[in-house]
NUZALO-817721 format. One record per residue (C-alpha): y, z, x. Coordinates in steps of 0.05 Angstrom, whole numbers, plus 5000, padded with zeros to 4 digits. Layout:
<rec><c2>Y</c2><c3>Z</c3><c1>X</c1></rec>
...
This chain:
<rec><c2>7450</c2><c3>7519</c3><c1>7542</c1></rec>
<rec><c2>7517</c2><c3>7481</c3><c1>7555</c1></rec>
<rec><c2>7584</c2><c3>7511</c3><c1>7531</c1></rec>
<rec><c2>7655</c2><c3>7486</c3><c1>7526</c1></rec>
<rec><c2>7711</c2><c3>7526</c3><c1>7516</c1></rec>
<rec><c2>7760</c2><c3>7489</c3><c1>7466</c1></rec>
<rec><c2>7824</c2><c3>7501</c3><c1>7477</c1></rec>
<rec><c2>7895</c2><c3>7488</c3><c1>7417</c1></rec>
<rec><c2>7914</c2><c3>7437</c3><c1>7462</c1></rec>
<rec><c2>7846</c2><c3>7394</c3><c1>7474</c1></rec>
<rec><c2>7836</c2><c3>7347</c3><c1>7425</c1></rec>
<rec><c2>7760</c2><c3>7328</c3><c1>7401</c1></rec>
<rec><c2>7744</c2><c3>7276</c3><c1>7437</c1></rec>
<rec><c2>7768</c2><c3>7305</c3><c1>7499</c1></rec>
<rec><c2>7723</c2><c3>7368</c3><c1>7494</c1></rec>
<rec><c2>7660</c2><c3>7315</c3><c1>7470</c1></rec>
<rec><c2>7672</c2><c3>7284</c3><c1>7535</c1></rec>
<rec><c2>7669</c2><c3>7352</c3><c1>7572</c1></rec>
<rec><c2>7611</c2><c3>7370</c3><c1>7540</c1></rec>
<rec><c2>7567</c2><c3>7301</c3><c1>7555</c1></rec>
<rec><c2>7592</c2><c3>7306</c3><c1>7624</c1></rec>
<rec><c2>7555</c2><c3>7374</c3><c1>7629</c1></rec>
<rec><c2>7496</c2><c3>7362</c3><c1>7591</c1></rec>
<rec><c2>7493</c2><c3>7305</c3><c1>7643</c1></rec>
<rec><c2>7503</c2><c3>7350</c3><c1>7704</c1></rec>
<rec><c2>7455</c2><c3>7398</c3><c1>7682</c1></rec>
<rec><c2>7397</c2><c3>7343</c3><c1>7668</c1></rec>
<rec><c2>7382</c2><c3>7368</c3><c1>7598</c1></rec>
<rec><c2>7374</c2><c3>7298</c3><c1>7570</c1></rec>
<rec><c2>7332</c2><c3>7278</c3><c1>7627</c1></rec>
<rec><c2>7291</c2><c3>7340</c3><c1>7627</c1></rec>
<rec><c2>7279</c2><c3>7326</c3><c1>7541</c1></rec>
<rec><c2>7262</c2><c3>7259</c3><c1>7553</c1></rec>
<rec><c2>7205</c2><c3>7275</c3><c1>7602</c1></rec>
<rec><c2>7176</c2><c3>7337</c3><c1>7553</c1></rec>
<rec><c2>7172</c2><c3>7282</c3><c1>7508</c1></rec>
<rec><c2>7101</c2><c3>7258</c3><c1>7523</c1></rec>
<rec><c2>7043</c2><c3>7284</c3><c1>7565</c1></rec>
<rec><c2>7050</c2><c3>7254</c3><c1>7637</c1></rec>
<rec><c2>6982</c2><c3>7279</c3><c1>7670</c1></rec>
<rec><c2>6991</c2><c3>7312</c3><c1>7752</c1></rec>
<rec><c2>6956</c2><c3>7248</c3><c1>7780</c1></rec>
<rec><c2>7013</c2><c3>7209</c3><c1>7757</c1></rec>
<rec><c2>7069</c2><c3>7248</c3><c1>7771</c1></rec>
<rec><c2>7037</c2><c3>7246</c3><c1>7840</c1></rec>
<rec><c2>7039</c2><c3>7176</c3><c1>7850</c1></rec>
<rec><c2>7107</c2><c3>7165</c3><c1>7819</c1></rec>
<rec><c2>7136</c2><c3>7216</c3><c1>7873</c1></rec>
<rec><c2>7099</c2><c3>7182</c3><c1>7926</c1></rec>
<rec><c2>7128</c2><c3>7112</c3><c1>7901</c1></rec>
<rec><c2>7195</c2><c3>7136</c3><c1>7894</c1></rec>
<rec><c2>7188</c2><c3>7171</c3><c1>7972</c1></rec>
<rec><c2>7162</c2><c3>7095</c3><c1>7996</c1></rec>
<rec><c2>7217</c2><c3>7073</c3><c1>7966</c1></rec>
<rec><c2>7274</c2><c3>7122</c3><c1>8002</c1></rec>
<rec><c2>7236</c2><c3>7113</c3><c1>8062</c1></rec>
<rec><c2>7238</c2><c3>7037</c3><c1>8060</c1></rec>
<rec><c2>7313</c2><c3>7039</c3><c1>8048</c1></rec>
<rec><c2>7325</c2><c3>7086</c3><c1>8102</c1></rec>
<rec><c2>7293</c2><c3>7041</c3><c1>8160</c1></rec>
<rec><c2>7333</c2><c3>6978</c3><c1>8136</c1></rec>
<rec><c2>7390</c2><c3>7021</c3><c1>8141</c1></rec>
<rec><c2>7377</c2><c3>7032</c3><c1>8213</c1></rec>
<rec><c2>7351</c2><c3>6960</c3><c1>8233</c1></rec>
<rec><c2>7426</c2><c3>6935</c3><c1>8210</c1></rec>
């Protein structure tokens, strides 16, 4: 759960900001968003291993520059 402290000074907007900024940091949106729908183990497999292809592919043209 995300708190902000509002202090006389802070104006709305200013502690709305604060607050998306942590929800942000702390992945909650993200996190919701993949609760959403069932993803089954297979896939979440495969994405991992495409997203690690990915890195790894980025990493070697990083050291053939």
């Amino acid at each position: 759960m995300v708190i902000v402290q509002r202090k006389d000074v802070d104006s709305i907007d200013k502690v709305l900001k604060n607050y998306r900024k942590k929800v942000e940091k702390n992945e909650t949106i993200k996190i919701l968003r993949n609760k959403m729908f069932f993803t089954k183990k297979c896939r979440k497999r495969a994405e991992e291993r495409k997203l690690a292809l990915y890195r790894q592919q980025l990493r070697s043209k990083d050291r053939d520059e």
